[in-house]
C-alpha positions as CSV (number, residue, x, y, z in Angstrom):
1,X,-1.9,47.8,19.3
2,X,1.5,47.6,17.5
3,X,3.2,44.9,19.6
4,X,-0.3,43.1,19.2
5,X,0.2,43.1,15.7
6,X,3.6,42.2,15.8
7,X,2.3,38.9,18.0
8,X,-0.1,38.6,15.2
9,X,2.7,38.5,12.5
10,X,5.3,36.0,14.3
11,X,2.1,33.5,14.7
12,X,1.7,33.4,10.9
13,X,5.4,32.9,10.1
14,X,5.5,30.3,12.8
15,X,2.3,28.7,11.0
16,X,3.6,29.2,7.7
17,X,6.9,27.5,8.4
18,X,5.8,24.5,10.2
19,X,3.0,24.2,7.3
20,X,6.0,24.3,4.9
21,X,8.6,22.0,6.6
22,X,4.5,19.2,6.7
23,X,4.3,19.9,3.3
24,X,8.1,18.8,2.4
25,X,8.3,15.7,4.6
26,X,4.9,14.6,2.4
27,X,6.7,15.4,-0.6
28,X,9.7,13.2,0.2
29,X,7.3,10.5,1.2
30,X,5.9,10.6,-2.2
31,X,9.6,11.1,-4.3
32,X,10.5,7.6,-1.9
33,X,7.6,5.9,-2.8
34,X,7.8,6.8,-6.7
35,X,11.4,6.1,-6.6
36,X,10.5,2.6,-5.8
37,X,7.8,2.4,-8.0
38,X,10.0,3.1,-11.1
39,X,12.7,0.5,-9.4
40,X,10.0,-2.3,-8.9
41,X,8.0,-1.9,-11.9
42,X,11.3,-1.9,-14.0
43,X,12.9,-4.3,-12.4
44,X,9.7,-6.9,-13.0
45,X,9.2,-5.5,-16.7
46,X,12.4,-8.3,-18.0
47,X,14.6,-9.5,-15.1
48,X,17.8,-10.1,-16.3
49,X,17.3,-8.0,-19.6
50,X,16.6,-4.4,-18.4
51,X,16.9,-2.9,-14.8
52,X,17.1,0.4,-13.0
53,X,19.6,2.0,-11.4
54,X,19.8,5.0,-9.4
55,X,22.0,7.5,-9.3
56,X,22.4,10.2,-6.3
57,X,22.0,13.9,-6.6
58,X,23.8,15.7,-9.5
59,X,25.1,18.6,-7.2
60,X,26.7,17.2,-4.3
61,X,27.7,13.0,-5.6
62,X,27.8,12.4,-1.7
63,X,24.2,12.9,-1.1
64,X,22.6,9.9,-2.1
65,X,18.9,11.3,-2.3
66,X,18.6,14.8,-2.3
67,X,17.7,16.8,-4.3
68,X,18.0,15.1,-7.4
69,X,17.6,11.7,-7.7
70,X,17.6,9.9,-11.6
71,X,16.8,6.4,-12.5
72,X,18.1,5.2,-15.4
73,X,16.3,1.7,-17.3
74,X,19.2,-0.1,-19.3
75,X,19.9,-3.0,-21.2
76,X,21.0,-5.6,-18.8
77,X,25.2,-6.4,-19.8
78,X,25.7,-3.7,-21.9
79,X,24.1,-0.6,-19.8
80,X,22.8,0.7,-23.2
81,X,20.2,3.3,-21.6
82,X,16.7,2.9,-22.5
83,X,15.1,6.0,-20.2
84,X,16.0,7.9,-17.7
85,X,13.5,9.8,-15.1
86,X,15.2,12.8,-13.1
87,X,13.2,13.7,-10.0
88,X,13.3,16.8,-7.8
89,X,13.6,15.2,-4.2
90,X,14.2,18.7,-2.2
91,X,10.8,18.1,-0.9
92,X,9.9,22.0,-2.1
93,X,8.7,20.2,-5.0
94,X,5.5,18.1,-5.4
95,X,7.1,14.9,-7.0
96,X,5.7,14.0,-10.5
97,X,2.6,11.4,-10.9
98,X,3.3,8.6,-12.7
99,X,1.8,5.2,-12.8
100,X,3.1,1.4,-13.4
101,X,1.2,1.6,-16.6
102,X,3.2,5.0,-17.3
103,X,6.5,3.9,-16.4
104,X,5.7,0.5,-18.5
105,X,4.8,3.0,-21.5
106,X,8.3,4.8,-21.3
107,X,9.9,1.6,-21.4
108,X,8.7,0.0,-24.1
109,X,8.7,2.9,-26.2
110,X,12.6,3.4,-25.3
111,X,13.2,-0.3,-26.1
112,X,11.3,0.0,-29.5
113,X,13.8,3.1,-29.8
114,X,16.5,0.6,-30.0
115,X,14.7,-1.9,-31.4
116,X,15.7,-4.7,-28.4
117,X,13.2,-7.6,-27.7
């Protein structure tokens, strides 16, 4: 009875762990694809007058992508920073949901901050 129950107990763990390791590759597959989306939609918003760029994670400067990743929108020339989004790319963490029309808002309400047109 005991060493069935101690079968019982290294099935769950071994289910639990590979649901976990799923549940962070989808997570990373999201932070990728929202990473992009806040590159793109920037990028489009006024080429040549704002664009994103991305900085690597803040604890280890080698690591290009995880576990933070932030994405800063400046003013084109002069890197005067309009907003920045900081995302949690560990994949432990469900990535934040943010639209084009989102990411638009952020902007434009940074550049009203500074008043650039």
């Amino acid at each position: 009875m005991e060493d069935d129950l101690k079968a019982i107990h290294r099935n769950l763990e071994k289910l639990q762990k590979e649901a976990d390791e799923k549940e962070a590759v989808e997570n990373r597959k999201k932070v990728l694809a929202l990473i992009r989306l806040i590159t793109n939609t920037v990028n489009t918003m006024a080429p040549g007058k704002i664009e994103a760029i991305r900085y690597g994670s803040e604890t280890n400067p080698r690591i290009t992508d995880y576990p933070v990743v932030k994405i800063t929108a400046v003013v084109s020339k002069t890197y005067l920073e309009i907003c920045t989004w900081t995302i949690n790319s560990s994949g432990q963490t469900e990535p934040p949901t943010l639209t084009v029309a989102d990411i638009t808002k952020t902007v434009v309400e940074g550049l009203e901050k500074i008043r650039f047109r």
